[in-house]
C-alpha positions as CSV (number, residue, x, y, z in Angstrom):
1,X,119.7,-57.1,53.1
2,X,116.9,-54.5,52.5
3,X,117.8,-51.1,51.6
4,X,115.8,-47.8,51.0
5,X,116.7,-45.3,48.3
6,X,115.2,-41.9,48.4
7,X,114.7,-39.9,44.8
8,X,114.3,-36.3,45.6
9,X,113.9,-33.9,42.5
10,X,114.1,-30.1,42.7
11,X,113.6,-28.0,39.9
12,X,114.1,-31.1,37.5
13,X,117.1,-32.1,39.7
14,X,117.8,-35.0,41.5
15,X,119.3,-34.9,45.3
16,X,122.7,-36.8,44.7
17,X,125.3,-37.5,47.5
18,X,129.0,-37.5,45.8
19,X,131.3,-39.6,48.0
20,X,135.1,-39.2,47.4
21,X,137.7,-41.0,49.1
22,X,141.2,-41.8,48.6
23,X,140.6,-44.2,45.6
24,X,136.5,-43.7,45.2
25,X,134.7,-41.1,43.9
26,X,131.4,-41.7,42.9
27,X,127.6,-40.6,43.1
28,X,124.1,-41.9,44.7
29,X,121.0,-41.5,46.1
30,X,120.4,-40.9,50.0
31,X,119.6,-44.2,51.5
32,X,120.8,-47.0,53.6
33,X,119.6,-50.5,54.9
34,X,115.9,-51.0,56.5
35,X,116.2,-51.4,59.9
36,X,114.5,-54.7,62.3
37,X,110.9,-53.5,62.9
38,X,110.9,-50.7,60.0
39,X,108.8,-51.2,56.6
40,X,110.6,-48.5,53.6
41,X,108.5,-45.6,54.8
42,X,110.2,-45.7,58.1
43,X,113.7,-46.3,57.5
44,X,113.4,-43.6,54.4
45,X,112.1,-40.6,57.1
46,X,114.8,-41.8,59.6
47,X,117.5,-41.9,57.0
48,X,116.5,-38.6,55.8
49,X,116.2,-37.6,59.2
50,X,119.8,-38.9,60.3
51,X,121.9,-37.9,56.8
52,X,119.9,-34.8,56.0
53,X,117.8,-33.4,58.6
54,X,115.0,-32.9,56.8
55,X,111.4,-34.3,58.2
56,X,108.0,-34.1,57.8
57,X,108.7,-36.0,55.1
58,X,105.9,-37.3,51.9
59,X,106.9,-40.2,50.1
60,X,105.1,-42.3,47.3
61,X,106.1,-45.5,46.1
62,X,108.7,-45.5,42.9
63,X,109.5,-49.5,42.4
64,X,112.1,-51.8,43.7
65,X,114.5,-53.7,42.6
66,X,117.4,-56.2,43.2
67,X,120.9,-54.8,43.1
68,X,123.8,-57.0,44.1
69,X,121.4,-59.3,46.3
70,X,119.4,-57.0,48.2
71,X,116.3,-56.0,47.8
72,X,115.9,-52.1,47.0
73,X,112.4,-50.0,48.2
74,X,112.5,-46.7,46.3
75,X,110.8,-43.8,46.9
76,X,110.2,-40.6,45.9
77,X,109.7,-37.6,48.0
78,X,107.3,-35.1,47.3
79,X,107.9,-32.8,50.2
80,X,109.6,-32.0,53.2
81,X,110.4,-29.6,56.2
82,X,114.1,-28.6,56.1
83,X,117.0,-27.9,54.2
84,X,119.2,-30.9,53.1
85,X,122.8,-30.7,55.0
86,X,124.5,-33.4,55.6
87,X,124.4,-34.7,59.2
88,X,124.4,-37.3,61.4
89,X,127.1,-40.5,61.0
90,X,127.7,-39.2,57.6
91,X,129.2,-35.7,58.9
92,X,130.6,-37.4,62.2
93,X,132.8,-39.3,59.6
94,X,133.5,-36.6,57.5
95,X,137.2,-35.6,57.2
96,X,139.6,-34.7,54.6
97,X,139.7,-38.3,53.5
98,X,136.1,-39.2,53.2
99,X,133.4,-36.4,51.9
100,X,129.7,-36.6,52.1
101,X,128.6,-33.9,49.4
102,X,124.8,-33.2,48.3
103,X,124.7,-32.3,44.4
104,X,122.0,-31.9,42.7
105,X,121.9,-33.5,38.4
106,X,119.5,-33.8,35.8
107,X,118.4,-36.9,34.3
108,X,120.8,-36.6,32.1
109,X,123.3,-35.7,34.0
110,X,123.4,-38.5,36.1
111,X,123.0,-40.5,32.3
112,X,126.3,-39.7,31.8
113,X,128.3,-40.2,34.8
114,X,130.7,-43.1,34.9
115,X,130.7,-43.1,38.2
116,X,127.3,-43.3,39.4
117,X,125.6,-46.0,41.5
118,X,123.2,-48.2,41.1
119,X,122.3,-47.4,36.8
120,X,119.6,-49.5,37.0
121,X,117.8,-46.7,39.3
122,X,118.3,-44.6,36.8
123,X,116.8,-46.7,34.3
124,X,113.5,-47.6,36.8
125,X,113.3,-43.6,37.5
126,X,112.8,-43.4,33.6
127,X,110.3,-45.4,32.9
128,X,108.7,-44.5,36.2
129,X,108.0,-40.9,34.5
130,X,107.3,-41.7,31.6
131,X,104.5,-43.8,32.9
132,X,103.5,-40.2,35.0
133,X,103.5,-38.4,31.8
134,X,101.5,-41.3,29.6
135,X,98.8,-42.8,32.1
């Protein structure tokens, strides 16, 4: 499967969605899987579109990676038209049982969560700006 993760920073703060359910609670990035007929760019603005309703989205490539078989497109976004709520599927399936909730962490915030998914994004977004920083 190909899947499309979004990195969205505000104010040195990452865009985070916290799922908790019954016996889950945990942290990631907006995404989901690439659709037939869509490239990254495409499925990232209708994700965005459909989860946050945000558009006019600008995206640059971060990396990819392979996490538990599939093939991950990231991106970041460097601007948008909107204000992230969560919408779409996500709120349709909302209940008192199953929340959709947009945080917002540091760096090193999300460092030092147990509970969030996938760490090796974590590790690709740091060396990612460090190369920014040092070109």
């Amino acid at each position: 499967m190909r899947i499309v993760g979004i990195i969205q920073i505000t104010e040195d703060k990452f865009l985070l969605l916290h799922r908790v359910k019954p016996h889950e609670d945990y942290f990631t990035f907006p995404g989901g899987a690439i659709e037939k007929g869509e490239d990254g760019v495409d499925a990232l603005r209708r994700e965005m579109q459909e989860e946050l309703s945000i558009s006019d989205i600008q995206v640059r490539k971060a990396f990819e990676l392979t996490n538990r078989g599939n093939q991950e497109h990231w991106y970041y976004v460097d601007g948008y038209r909107g204000v992230p709520i969560i919408s779409g599927p996500e709120k349709e399936r909302m209940s008192e049982q199953n929340q959709y909730l947009i945080e917002y962490k540091s760096l090193e915030e999300m460092k030092a969560l147990d509970n969030f998914f996938p760490k090796e994004a974590i590790e690709m977004i740091e060396k990612s700006l460090e190369t920014e920083s040092n070109p």
